[in-house]
C-alpha positions in Angstrom: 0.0 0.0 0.0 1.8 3.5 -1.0 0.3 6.2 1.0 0.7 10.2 -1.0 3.3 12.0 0.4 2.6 15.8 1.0 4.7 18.3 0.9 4.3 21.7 3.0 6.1 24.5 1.4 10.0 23.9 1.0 11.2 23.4 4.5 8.8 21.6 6.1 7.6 18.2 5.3 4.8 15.9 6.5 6.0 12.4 5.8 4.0 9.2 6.4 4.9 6.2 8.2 3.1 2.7 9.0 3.6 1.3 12.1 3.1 -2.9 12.5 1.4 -3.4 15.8 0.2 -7.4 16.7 -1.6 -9.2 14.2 -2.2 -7.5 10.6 -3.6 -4.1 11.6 -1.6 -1.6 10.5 -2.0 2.3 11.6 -0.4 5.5 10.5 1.3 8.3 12.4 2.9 11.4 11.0 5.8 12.6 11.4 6.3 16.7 11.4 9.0 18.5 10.5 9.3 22.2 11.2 12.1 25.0 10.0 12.6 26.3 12.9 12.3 25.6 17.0 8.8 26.6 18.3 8.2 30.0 20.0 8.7 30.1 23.8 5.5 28.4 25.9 3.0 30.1 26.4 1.9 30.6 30.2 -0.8 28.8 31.0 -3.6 29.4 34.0 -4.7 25.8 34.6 -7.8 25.6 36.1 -8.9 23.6 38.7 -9.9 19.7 37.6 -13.3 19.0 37.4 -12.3 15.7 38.8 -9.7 14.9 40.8 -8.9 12.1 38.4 -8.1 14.1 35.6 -4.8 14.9 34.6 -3.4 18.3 33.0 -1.7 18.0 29.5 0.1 21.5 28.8 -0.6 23.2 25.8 2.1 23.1 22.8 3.1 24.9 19.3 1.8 23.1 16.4 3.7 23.2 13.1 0.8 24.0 10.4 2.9 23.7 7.6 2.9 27.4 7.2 3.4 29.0 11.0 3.0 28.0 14.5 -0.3 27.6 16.0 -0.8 27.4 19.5 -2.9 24.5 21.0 -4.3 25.2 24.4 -3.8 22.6 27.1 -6.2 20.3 28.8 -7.3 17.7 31.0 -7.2 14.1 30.3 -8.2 10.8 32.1 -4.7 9.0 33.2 -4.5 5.1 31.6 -3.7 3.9 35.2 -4.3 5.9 38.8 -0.9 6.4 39.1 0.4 6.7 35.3 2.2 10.3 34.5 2.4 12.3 31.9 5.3 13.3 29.9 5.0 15.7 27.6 5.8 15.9 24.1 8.7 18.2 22.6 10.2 19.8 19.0 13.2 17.8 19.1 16.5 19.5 16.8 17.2 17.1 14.1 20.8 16.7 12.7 20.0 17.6 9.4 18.2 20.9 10.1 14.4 21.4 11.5 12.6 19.9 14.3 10.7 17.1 14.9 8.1 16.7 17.4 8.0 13.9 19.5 4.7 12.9 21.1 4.2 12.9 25.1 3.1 9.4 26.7 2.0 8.1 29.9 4.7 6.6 32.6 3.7 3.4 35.1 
């Protein structure tokens, strides 16, 4: 199965990758390159949970292809009771841009 490959302006480039999980099912991810590191955080007020089971996931800079957009954080049920977030982060890649590397939850 070829899958297009789409290209977002000269710098940047959304390239698609299969993953093999158990069995035959396959499933995509993408993988994001940007020009140039993100701006700075922004500062978030994080409100109160609604539950106390919730957990906070920061907000991040998204790579649109064409700028940064900035994607407000939120909360999210945790996996486990006592799983943790990491966050994600634009990772510098040896032959120029950034690549960003998806937060996961930790036992």
């Amino acid at each position: 199965m070829q899958l297009p490959l789409k290209r977002f302006g000269r710098p940047a480039t959304l390239a698609i990758a299969l993953c093999g999980f158990a069995g035959s099912a396959m499933a995509q991810s993408a993988i994001i390159i940007a020009p140039s590191a993100p701006p700075a955080p922004r500062i978030e007020t994080v409100p109160p949970p609604p539950q106390q089971s919730l957990t906070w996931l920061p907000g991040r800079w998204t790579w649109t292809g064409s700028g940064w957009a900035w994607t407000d954080g939120r909360y999210v049920a945790s996996p486990q009771p006592m799983a943790r977030w990491e966050p994600g982060h634009w990772a510098p890649q040896p032959g120029g841009g950034y690549a960003w590397v998806e937060g996961n939850w930790r036992s």
